[in-house]
N, C-alpha and C positions, 0 to 999 in steps of 0.2 A: 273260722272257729279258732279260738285261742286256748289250744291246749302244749300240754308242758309233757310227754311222755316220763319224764323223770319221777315226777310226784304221780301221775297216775298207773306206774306199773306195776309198782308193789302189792301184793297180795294181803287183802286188809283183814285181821285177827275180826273174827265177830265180836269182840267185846268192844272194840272200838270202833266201830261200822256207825254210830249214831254221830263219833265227831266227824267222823269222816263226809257224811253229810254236808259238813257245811263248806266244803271246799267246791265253787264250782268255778275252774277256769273257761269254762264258754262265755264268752263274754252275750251272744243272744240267748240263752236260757237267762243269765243272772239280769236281762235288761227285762226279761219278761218278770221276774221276783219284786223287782223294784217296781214294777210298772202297779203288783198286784196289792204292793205295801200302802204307794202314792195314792191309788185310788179308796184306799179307806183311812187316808187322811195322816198316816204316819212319815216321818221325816225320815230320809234316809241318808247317810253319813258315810263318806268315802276318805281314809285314811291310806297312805302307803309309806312304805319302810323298807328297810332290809332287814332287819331283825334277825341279826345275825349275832352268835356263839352265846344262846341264850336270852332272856327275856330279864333283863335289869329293871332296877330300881324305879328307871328314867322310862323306859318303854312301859311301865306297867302305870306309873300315874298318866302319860302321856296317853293311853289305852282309855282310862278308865273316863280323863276328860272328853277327849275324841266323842266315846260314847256322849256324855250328855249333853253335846249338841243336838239331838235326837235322839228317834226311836231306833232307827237300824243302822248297827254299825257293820261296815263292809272293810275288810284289812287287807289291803294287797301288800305281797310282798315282792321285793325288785330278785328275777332271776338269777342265777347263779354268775348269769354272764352280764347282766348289768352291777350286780355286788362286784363286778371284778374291775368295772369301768369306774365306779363312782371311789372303790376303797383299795384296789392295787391288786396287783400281779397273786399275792397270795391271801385271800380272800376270795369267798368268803371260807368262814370257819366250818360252819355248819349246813351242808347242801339245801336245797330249796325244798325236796320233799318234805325233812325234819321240821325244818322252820315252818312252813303250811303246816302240818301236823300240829306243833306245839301250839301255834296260835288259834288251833281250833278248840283246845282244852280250858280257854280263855273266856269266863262266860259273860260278860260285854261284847264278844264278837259273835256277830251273826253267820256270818258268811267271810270266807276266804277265797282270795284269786290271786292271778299272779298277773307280774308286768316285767314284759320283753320287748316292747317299744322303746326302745332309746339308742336315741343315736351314737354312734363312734364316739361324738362330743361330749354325749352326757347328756344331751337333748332328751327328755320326753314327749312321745307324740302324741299324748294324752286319749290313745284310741279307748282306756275303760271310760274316761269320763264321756268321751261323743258317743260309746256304746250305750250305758246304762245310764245318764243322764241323773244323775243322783241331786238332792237340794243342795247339802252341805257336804264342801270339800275342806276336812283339814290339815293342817301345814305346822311344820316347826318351825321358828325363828330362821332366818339364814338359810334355809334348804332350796328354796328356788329362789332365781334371778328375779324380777320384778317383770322382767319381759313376759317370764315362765307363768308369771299369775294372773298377768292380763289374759294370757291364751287360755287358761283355766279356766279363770270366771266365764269366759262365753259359753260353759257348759256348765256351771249349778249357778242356783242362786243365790249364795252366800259361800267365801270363804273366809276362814277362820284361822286364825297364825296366834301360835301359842308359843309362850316360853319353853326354851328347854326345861327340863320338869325336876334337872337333877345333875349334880356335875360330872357324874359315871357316864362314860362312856361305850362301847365293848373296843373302841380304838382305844380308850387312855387303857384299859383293862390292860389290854395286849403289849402298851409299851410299859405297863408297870412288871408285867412278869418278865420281860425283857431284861430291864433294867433289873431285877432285884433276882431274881434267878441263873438267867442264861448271862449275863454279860458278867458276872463275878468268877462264873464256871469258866467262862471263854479267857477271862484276864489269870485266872488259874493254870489254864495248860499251854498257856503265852507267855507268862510272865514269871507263873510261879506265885503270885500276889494276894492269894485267898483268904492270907492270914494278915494281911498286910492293913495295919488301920489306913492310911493315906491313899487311896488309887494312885497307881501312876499311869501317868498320862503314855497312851505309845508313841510320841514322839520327843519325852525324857530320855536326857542322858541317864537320867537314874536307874538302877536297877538294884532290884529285891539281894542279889547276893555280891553288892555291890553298894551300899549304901552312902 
């Protein structure tokens, strides 16, 4: 059974008990849903993300095409401890329960699960797709190796690789607050430099009250 204790401990508000619904990480109940979809003739659509520090511009076109490759769209999201493999030591922004949570509020997505399958390397073992068996699996540009798709397609029957949707990123997000916040405050109580039109580099002989 593929469950996440993290996303399923919290104690869920009855107002929201209906999105909550759509969150099932067993991956044998969600291969029985698919099975029930398939058999009356609907497509069913397998997307995965980290979708992390909110739902951008890019994730939400990126969402809304996913969807119309088919009738069911299913959105996995990558665990707290694979968002920390794929995007760095302090990442992700937003735990894995939120993130399942906000993606259930999404109404193109059917169903939510999560993926903890990946190797040390970054590898995905693709147990949802040999679980649940879906038609269409899709993909962003650049996001798996080509080795990575061959291993995929042996489990739907069509994948589908899309453009990126949008030049936001929630990485560039992070290094623009960086840059245009924290790093003028950090050259502030270094340098003294806050007022200073020119940055100076820290390995100038120049300095602020030294010019």
């Amino acid at each position: 059974m593929n469950t996440h204790p993290r996303i399923e401990s919290g104690e869920v508000d009855p107002i929201f008990k209906s999105f909550h619904q759509k969150v099932v990480l067993d991956y044998e109940k969600l291969r029985k849903v698919v099975e029930g979809y398939q058999a009356v003739g609907r497509k069913v659509v397998v997307t995965i993300g980290s979708w992390d520090g909110g739902i951008h511009i890019g994730h939400a076109r990126y969402i809304i095409r996913a969807c119309a490759e088919g009738d069911i769209l299913i959105v996995a999201l990558d665990s707290d401890r694979a968002v920390k493999l794929y995007k760095g030591e302090y990442r992700p922004i937003t735990p894995e329960n939120e993130r399942a949570e906000l993606l259930t509020y999404l109404e193109q997505v059917s169903f939510v699960t999560c993926i903890d399958d990946v190797s040390d390397t970054g590898w995905w073992q693709c147990g949802l797709l040999e679980a649940v068996r879906p038609d269409i699996f899709v993909a962003v540009e650049d996001s798996y190796p080509e080795e990575q798709l061959a291993e995929i397609r042996q489990y739907v029957s069509k994948v589908v690789v899309l453009p990126r949707q949008a030049e936001t990123s929630t990485s560039a997000v992070i290094g623009q607050i960086i840059k245009g916040h924290f790093l003028p405050a950090f050259q502030e109580v270094l340098y003294g430099t806050m007022e200073r039109k020119t940055p100076v580099r820290p390995d100038s002989d120049i300095h602020p009250s030294n010019p």
